[in-house]
C-alpha positions, 0 to 999 in steps of 0.5 A: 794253622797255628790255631790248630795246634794253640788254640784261637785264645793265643794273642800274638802277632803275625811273626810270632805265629809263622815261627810257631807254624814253621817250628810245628811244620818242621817238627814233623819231619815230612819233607813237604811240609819242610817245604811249606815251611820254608815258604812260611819262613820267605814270606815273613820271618827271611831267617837265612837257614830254618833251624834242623829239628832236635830228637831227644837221645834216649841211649839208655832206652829208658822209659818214665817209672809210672808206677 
């Protein structure tokens, strides 16, 4: 999974690619993939509560000036 998102150059351990794989699966906001997370996060990372995603507030509604 993680090589769909990083690319196969990125060397890191096994730990490290479950955190990213769980970080991008809980990104998502999809409810089944919250639960492939959450298996992810049992099999090798044991954290004890997957962390809630943050959603930049935008309370301005302001939008980049691309002129």
């Amino acid at each position: 999974m993680v090589p769909a998102f990083w690319g196969k150059a990125l060397d890191i351990n096994i730990n490290a690619k479950a955190l990213l794989a769980v970080a991008e699966l809980l990104a998502s906001r999809d409810s089944r993939n919250k639960e492939v997370a959450e298996r992810i996060n049992e099999q090798y990372l044991h954290l004890k509560t997957l962390p809630e995603p943050r959603v930049w507030h935008n309370p301005a509604n302001l939008t980049p000036n691309l002129a």
